[in-house]
N, C-alpha and C positions, 0 to 999 in steps of 0.2 A: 739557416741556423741562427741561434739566438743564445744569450747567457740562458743558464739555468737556472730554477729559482728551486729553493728544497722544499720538503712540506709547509713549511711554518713561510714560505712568501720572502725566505733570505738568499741573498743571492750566492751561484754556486757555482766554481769556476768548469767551464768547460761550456759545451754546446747542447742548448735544448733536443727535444723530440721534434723530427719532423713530422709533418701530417702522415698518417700511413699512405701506402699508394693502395688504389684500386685492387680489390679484395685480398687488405692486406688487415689484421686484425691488431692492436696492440693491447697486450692483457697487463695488469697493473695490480699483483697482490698486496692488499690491506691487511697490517693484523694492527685489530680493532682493540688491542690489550695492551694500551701507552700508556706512560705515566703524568700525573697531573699538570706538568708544563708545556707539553706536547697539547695536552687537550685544551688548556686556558689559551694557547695559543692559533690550535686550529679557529677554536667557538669566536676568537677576533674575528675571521675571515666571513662569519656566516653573512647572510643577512638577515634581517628584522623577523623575517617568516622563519627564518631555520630556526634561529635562535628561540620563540616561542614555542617551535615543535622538536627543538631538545629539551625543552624544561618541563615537557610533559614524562611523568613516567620515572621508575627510580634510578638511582646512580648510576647501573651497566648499565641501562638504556642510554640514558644521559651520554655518558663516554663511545658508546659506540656511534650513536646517531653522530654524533660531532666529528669523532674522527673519519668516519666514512664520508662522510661531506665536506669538511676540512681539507683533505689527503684529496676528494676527486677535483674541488677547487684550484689547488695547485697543481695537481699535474696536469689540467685542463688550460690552468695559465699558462704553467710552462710551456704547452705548443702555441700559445698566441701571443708570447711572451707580454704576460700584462699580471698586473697582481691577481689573485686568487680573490680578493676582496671584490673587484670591478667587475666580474662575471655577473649576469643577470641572464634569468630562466625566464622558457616561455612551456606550457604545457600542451600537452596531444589531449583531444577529447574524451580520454580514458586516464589523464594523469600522468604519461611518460615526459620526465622532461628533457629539455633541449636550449643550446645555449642561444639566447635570441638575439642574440650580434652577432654571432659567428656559425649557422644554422648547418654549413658543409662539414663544419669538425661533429659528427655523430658520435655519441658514447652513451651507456649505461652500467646500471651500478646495481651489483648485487650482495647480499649480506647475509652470514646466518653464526651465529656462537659469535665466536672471535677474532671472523675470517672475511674480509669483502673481496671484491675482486669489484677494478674496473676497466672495462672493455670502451675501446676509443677506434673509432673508424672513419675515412678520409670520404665519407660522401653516402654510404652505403646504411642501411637504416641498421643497426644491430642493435643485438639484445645478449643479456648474459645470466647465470642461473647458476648458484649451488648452496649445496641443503648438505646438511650433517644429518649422518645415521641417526633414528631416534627410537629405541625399542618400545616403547612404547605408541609408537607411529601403526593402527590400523591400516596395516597395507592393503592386506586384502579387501577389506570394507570398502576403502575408498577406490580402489579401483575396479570393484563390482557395482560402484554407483555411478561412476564416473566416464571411464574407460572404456574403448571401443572393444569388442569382441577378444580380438587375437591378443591385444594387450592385456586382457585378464585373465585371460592363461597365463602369459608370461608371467606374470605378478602370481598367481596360484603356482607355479614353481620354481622361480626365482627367489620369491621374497622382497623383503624391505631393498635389498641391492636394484635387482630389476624395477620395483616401484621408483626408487631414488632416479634412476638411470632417464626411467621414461616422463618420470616429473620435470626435472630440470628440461631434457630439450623441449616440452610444451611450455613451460613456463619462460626458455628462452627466447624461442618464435613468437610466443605471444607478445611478452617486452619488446622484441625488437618488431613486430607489427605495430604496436600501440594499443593492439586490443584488453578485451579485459581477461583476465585469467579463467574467471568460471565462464568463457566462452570455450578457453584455449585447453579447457580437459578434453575434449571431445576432440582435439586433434591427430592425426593419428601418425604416430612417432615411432611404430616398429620398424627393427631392420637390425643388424649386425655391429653398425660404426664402425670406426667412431665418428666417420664423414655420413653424412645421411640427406639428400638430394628431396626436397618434399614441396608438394603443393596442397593448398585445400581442398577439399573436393567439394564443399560446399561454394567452392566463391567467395565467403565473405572475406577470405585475407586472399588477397590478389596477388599472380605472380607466382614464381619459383624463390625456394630458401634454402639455404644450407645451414643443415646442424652437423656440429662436431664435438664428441667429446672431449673433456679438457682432461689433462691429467690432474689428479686430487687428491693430497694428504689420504692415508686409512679411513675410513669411515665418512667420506666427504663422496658427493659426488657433482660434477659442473659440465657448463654444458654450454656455447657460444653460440649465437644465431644471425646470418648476414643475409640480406638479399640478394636475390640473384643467382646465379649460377658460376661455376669454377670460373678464376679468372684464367684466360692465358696466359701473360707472364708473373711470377711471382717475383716481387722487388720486394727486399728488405730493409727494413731501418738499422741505425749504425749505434745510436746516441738512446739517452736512457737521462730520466729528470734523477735527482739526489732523492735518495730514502734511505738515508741513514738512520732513522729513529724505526726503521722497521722489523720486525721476523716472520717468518713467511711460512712456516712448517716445512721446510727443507722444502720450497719453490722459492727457484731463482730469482734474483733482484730485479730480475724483468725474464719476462717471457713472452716475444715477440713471434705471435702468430697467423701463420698463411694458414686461409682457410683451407688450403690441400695439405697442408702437416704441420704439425707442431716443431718449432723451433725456438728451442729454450738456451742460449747461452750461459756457458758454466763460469 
C-alpha cells in the first residue's frame, strides 16, 4: 500500500491500488467531459509525443485525447506510486502500448463520445472495448463484409445491439492480443455471455482468452478481454486511487472486476 495520488498527480489521503491479483481485472471509468483546469492540468503530465498528438484535430478531440491519457497516467502512477509525469511507454508490433519500466502492471485504454474506460491487470495481457450506439452505423453492411457466417445472422436479427455486442469482444481480444483490428473481424465471438471462453482457430492469436461483457450506460456497449483461462481463486482489491473530478453515467467510482463476475461496489 502506498499514498494515493488523484488525477492531476496531488496527493490523496488514504492508500493506493494494489496490483490486481491473478485473473483479477481493475476497470476505471473515464468521463472525458472536464472542465478547462482539469485538462490544462492532465496535458502537464503528458509527454512530448502525447502532447503533439493532442494538438492535432479540434477542441473535443483536444480534451478527450488529454483526459484519457492524463487520468490513465495517474491511476497508473497510483499503483506504482510514482508521478503520472515519470511513466514512459514501450509499443507491441501493432501499436498496443505498455508501460516499459514496469512491464507486469498490464492495462489498456479504451474511448468513444465522452466515455473511456481503463482496464489494469496484474500480469495477464488484457484488452478492453466500448462503442456508443450510432444510428447511422451500417450494421448489416459491415458484418456481411466482415463477419463469420453465424455472426451475421445474428447481426441480421439483432441489429446495431448484437453488432455492438460482437464488435467490442473482437475489438477487446484483439487489443488485449496486440493484433491488429482488421485482422480481429474475422474472429469469432458468438455465444450467449456475458463470460465467453474462446480460441483462434486459425492459430495466429495463441492460447485461450476470456471475454466478458461489462455492464454499460443505455446505448453503450463494453466488452474486457484477459488471457487465459478462469482463475481459481478470485481475490479482491480493497482501495481505489481519488476521482473526484469525475462522472461516470451512473457507474460506480470504481468497478472492481473478476473475470468470473462483475463486482461493482456501491
Amino acid at each position: 500500500m502506498h499514498p494515493t495520488r488523484g488525477v492531476c498527480g496531488e496527493s490523496v489521503a488514504g492508500p493506493g491500488p494494489s496490483t490486481p491479483s491473478d485473473g483479477v481485472v481493475h476497470l476505471w471509468p473515464i468521463a472525458l467531459d472536464q472542465p478547462p483546469s482539469v485538462v490544462a492540468a492532465l496535458h502537464a503530465s503528458l509527454d512530448p509525443g502525447e502532447r503533439r498528438a493532442a494538438d492535432h484535430g479540434d477542441a473535443a478531440l483536444h480534451r478527450r485525447f488529454v483526459v484519457a491519457r492524463g487520468v490513465a497516467r495517474a491511476v497508473l502512477g497510483a499503483y506504482l506510486d510514482r508521478p503520472a509525469a515519470s511513466l514512459r511507454w514501450s509499443t507491441g508490433r501493432w501499436g498496443k502500448p505498455a508501460l516499459a519500466d514496469a512491464p507486469a502492471l498490464r492495462f489498456n485504454l479504451a474511448h468513444t463520445a465522452d466515455v473511456a474506460v481503463l482496464a489494469v491487470s496484474g500480469g495477464r495481457p488484457v484488452g478492453v472495448d466500448i462503442e456508443r450506439r450510432r444510428p447511422e452505423l451500417p450494421a448489416v453492411a459491415l458484418a456481411e463484409r466482415y463477419f463469420p457466417a453465424v455472426e451475421r445472422d445474428l447481426v441480421r436479427t439483432g441489429g446495431r445491439d448484437a453488432f455492438l455486442r460482437l464488435w467490442t469482444r473482437k475489438e477487446a481480444w484483439t487489443k488485449a492480443a496486440g493484433d491488429r483490428m482488421g485482422r480481429g473481424l474475422a474472429l469469432p465471438v458468438a455465444g450467449a455471455g456475458p463470460v465467453l471462453p474462446v480460441r483462434d482457430p486459425t492459430g495466429r492469436i495463441p492460447g485461450s482468452w476470456l471475454l466478458h461483457d461489462l455492464p454499460a450506460p443505455p446505448g453503450y456497449a463494453a466488452c474486457v478481454a484477459l488471457a487465459g483461462a478462469l482463475p481459481v481463486r478470485p481475490l479482491w482489491p480493497a482501495t481505489t486511487v481519488s476521482t473526484s473530478p469525475f462522472w461516470h453515467l451512473n457507474i460506480p467510482d470504481r468497478c472492481f472486476f473478476h473475470v468470473a463476475e462483475p463486482f461493482c461496489p456501491t
